[in-house]
C-alpha positions in Angstrom: 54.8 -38.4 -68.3 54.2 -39.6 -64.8 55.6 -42.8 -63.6 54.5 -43.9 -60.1 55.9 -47.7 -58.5 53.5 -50.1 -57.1 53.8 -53.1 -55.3 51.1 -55.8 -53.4 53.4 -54.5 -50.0 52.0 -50.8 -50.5 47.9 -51.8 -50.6 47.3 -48.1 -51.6 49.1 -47.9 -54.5 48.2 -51.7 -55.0 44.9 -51.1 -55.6 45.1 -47.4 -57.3 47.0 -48.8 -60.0 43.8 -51.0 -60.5 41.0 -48.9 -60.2 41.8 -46.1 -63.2 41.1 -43.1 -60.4 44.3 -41.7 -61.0 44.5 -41.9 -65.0 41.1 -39.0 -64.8 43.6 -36.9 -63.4 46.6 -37.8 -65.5 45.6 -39.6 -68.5 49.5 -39.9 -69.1 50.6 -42.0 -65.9 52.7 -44.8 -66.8 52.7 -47.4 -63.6 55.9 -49.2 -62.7 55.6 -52.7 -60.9 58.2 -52.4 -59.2 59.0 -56.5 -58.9 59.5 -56.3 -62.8 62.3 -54.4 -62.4 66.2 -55.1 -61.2 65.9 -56.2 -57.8 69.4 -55.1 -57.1 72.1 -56.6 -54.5 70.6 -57.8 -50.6 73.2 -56.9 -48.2 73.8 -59.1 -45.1 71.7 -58.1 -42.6 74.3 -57.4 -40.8 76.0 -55.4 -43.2 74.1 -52.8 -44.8 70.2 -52.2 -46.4 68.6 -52.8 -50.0 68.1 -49.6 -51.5 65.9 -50.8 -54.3 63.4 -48.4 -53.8 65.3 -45.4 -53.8 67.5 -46.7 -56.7 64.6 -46.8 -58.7 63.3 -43.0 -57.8 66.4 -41.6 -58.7 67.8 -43.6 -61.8 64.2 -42.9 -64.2 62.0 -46.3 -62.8 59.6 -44.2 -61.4 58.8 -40.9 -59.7 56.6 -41.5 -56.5 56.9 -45.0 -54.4 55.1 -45.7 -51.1 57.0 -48.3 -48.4 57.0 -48.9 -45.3 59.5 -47.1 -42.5 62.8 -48.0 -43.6 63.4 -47.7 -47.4 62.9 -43.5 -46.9 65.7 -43.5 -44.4 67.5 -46.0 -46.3 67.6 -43.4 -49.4 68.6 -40.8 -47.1 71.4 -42.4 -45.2 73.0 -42.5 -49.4 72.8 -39.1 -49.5 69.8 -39.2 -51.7 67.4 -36.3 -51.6 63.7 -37.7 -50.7 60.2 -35.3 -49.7 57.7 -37.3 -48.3 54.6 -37.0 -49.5 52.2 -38.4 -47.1 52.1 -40.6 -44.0 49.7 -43.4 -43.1 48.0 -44.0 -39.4 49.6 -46.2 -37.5 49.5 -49.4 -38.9 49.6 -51.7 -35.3 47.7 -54.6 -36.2 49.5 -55.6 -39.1 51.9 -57.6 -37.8 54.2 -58.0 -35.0 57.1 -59.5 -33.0 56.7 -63.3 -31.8 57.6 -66.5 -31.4 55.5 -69.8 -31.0 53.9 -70.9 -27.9 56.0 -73.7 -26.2 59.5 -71.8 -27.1 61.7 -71.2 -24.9 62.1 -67.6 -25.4 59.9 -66.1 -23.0 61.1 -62.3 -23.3 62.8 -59.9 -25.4 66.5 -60.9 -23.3 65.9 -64.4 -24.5 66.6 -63.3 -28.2 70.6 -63.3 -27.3 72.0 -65.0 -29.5 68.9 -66.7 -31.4 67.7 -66.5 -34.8 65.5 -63.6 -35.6 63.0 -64.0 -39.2 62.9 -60.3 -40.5 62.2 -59.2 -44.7 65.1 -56.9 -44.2 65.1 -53.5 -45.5 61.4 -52.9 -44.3 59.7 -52.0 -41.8 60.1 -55.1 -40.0 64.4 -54.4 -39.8 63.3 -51.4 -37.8 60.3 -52.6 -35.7 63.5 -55.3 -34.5 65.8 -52.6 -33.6 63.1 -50.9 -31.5 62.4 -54.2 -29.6 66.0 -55.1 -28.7 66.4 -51.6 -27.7 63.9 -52.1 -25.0 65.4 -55.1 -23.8 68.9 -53.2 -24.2 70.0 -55.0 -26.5 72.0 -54.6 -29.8 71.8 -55.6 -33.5 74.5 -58.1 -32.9 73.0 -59.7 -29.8 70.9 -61.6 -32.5 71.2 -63.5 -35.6 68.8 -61.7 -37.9 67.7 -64.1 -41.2 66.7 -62.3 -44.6 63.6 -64.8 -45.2 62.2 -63.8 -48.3 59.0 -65.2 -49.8 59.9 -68.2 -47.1 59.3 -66.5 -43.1 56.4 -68.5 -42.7 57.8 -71.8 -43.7 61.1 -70.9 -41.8 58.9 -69.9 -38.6 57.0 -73.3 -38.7 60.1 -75.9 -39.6 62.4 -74.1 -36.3 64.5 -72.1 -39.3 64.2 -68.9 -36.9 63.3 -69.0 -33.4 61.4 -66.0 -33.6 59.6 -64.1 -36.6 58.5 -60.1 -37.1 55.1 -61.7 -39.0 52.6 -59.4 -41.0 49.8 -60.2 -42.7 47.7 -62.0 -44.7 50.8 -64.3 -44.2 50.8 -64.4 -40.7 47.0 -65.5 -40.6 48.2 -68.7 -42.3 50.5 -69.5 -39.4 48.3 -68.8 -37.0 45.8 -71.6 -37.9 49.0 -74.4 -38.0 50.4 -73.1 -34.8 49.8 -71.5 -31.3 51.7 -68.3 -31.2 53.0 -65.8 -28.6 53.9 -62.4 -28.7 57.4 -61.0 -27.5 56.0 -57.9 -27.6 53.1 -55.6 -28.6 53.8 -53.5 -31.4 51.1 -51.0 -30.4 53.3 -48.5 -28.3 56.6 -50.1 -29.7 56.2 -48.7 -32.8 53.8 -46.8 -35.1 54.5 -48.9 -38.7 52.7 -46.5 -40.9 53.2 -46.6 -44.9 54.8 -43.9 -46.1 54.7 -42.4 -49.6 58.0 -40.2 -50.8 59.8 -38.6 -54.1 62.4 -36.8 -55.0 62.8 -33.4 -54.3 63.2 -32.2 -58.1 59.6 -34.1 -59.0 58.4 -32.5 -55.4 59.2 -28.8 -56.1 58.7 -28.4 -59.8 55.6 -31.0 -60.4 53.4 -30.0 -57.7 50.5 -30.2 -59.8 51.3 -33.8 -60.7 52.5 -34.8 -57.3 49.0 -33.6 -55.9 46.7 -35.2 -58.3 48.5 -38.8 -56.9 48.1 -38.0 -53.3 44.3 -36.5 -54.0 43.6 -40.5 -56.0 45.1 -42.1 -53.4 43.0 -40.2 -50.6 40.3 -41.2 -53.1 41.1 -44.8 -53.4 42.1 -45.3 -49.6 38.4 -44.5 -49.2 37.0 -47.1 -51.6 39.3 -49.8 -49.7 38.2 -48.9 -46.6 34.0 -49.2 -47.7 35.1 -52.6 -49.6 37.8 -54.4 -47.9 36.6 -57.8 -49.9 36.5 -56.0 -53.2 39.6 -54.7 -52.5 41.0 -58.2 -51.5 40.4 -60.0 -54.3 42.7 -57.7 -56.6 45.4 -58.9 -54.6 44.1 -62.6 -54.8 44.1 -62.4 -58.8 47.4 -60.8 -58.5 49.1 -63.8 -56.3 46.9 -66.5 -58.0 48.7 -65.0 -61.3 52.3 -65.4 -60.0 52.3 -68.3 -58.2 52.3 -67.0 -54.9 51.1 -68.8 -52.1 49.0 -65.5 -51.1 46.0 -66.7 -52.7 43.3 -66.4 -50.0 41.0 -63.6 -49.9 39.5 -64.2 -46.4 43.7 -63.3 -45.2 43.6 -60.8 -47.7 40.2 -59.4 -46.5 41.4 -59.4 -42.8 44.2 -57.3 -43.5 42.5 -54.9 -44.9 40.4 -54.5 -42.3 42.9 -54.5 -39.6 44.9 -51.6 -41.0 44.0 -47.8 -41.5 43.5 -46.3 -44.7 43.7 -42.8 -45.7 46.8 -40.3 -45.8 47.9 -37.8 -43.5 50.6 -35.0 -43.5 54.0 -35.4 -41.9 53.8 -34.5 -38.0 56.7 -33.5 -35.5 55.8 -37.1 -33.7 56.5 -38.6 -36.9 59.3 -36.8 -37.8 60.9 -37.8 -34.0 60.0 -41.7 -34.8 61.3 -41.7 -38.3 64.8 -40.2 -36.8 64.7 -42.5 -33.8 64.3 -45.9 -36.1 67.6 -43.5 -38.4 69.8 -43.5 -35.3 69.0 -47.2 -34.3 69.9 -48.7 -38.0 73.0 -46.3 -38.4 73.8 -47.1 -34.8 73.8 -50.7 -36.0 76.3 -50.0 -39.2 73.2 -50.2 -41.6 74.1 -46.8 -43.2 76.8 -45.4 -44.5 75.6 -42.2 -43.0 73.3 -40.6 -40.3 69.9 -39.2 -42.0 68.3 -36.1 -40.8 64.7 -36.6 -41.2 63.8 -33.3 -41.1 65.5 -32.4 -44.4 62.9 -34.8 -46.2 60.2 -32.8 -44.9 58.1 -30.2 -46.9 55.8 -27.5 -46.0 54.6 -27.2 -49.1 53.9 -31.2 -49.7 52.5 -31.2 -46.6 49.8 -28.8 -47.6 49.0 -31.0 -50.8 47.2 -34.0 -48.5 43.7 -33.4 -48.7 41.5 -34.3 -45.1 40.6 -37.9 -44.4 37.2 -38.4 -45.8 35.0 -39.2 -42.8 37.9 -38.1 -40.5 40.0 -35.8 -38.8 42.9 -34.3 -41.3 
């Protein structure tokens, strides 16, 4: 049996686990949400990283996960061995660094000291890093705040001072209050999903690993031709928890601001991914520096079918 983790945060897998592409493939597949299982201890942000994801690869949750940037080098900086499996496009217009109009903090120096809104552990802990690197600044030149399900309500009552937003939740804040960005993410940083496994399920269930990676190529192209279809799974999904992500005109928007389809791991990747590994060790995030190229395969690389409609 095949267990892959999901998540709303990953829309591919979101909406695979959905759409009963994969199950032709392997009628077996068992899907994990991975919010129904043990959430695990939050570190400080200033102390350390949430390995959730990679706990749950390695301890029989599931056997494939897609994230953003961080929770990959998080698993390898605990000496865990992960293969990544595919790589998104750059994922720009997602979300970004800012603050609201009338603040004070006019540039990326202005952070000294202030309060920075991040959901640490993902990508937005290393889109941070990148930004105060440019202004040569440090991790503890700023107070970073874990705000959970909360960022936007912290953003808009002065909780943080400034806020690494994404959407749909961001769209919400924008039509309460003017914002400003510290910085353009596009040329900052890449933020592109990023699927990954272990090496063990990469090297002896290639067959398997390749049917997910062909549904989700699959599926990436149904989301891309029906952005409002695609919405409105995430919509049920949020209207039946309780979340406050209950829109499908954010939902829609999101979608249609962000690329869809996988690629294969590139050298420019590769030298991103280990720059964003330096900065969060650098900060005492890791226990240990991760080489990125060690989570790179050949051999999974060659699994990731072309684009459809596009370049490979």
């Amino acid at each position: 049996m095949t267990k892959v983790g999901y998540f709303p945060h990953n829309n591919s897998l979101f909406v695979l686990r959905h759409r009963g592409i994969l199950e032709k493939a392997l009628p077996d597949v068992e899907w994990v949400d991975l919010r129904d299982l043990p959430q695990g201890a939050r570190p400080e942000p200033t102390e350390g990283l949430p390995t959730v994801h990679a706990d749950h690869l390695f301890d029989g949750g599931y056997d494939f996960i897609g994230t953003g940037f961080t929770p990959p080098i998080t698993a390898q900086g605990h000496g865990l061995d992960v293969v990544y499996a595919a790589v998104s496009g750059p994922r720009v217009e997602n979300g970004r660094l800012l603050v609201k109009a009338d603040s004070d903090i006019r540039t990326l120096d202005d952070l000294r000291g202030r309060r920075v809104g991040i959901a640490h552990g993902s990508w937005q802990t290393t889109l941070l890093l990148f930004a105060l690197e440019r202004a040569g600044l440090t991790w503890k030149d700023v107070v970073p705040v874990d705000t959970g399900v909360n960022a936007g309500h912290l953003f808009l009552d002065g909780g943080i001072d400034a806020w690494v937003g994404a959407y749909p939740g961001l769209k919400a804040v924008e039509e309460q209050v003017e914002t400003r960005d510290l910085v353009a993410t596009d040329g900052l940083f890449s933020h592109r999903s990023l699927w990954f496994t272990r090496r063990d399920f990469a090297e002896e269930r290639t067959g398997e690993l390749a049917a997910i990676v062909n549904a989700l190529q699959e599926s990436d192209a149904w989301i891309g031709a029906n952005p409002r279809e695609a919405a409105e799974i995430f919509v049920a999904d949020a209207r039946e928890r309780g979340n406050p992500d209950t829109d499908p005109d954010a939902w829609e928007h999101a979608l249609r601001t962000r690329p869809f389809g996988l690629h294969p791991v590139t050298e420019e990747f590769v030298a991103e991914q280990q720059h964003a590994a330096d900065l969060l060790h650098g900060a005492g995030l890791l226990p240990a520096r991760p080489t990125v190229a060690d989570a790179v395969s050949e051999k999974v690389n060659a699994l990731v079918p072309p684009v459809p409609g596009g370049a490979a």
